[in-house]
N, C-alpha and C positions, 0 to 999 in steps of 0.2 A: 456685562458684555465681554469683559476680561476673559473669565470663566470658560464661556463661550469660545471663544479663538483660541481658547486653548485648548479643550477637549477636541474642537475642529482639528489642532494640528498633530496631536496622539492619535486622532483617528484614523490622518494621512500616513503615519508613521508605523503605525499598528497593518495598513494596508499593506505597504511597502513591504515588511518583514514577511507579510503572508505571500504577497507576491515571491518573494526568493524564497522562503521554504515552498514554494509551489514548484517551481523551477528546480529545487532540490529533489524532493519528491521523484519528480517527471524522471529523473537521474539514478535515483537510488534502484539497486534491485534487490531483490525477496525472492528467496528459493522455500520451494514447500516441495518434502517429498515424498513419497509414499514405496509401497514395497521395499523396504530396507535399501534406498536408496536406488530400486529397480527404474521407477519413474520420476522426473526433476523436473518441474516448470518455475520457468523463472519471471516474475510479474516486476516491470514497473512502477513506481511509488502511486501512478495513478490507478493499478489496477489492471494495467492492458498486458498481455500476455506478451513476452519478448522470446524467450527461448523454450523447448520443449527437449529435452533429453529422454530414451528408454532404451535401456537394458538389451541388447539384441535377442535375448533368449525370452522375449515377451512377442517376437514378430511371428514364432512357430504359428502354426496351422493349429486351430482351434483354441487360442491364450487372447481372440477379441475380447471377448467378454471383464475377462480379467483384467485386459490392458485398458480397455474402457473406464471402469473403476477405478485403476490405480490414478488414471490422469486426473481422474473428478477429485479425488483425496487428494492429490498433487495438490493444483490447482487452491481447493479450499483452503489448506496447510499455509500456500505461499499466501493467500490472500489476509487469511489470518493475520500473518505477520507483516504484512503492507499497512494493516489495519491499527497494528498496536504500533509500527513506525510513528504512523501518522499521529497517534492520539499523545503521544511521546513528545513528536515536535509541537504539536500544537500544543502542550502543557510547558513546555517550557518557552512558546512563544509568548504564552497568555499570563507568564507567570503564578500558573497554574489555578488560575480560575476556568472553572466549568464553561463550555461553551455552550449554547442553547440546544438543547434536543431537537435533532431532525436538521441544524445548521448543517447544509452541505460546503465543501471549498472546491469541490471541482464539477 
């Protein structure tokens, strides 16, 4: 039963850490940009879109199309790297043991 109360209280501890790298995450920001730096979105460690920056010379009459695209590449780029943040903190929270496939934290 030892055993037991003890893994119970690594697992409180194990929560705790995840909770602040959550709270870190939520904090941290991730730029992804596309067009040579024409289009900048800036994402949240959870993912959610915080700032949007573009190039003025993308507002011209007929560059929809193109400004369209660039934000989607944005966007992907910045997520990208919200993604390898995460997988980063979470290996060194777990002391890098592999977390379960499909395990979400938020």
């Amino acid at each position: 039963m030892k055993n037991f109360a003890q893994m119970m209280k690594q697992a409180q501890e194990l929560q705790g850490r995840v909770a602040d790298m959550q709270a870190e995450m939520e904090r941290a920001r991730c730029e992804g940009r596309s067009g040579g730096g024409m289009v900048v979105v800036t994402l949240n460690g959870k993912g959610e879109m915080a700032e949007v920056k573009i190039d003025p010379s993308l507002l011209a009459p007929g560059e929809a199309e193109i400004l369209e695209d660039l934000l989607v590449a944005a966007h992907a780029d910045a997520k990208a790297k919200v993604e390898e943040t995460m997988k980063e903190k979470m290996k060194s929270l777990t002391g890098g043991l592999p977390l379960p496939s499909g395990l979400k934290l938020f």
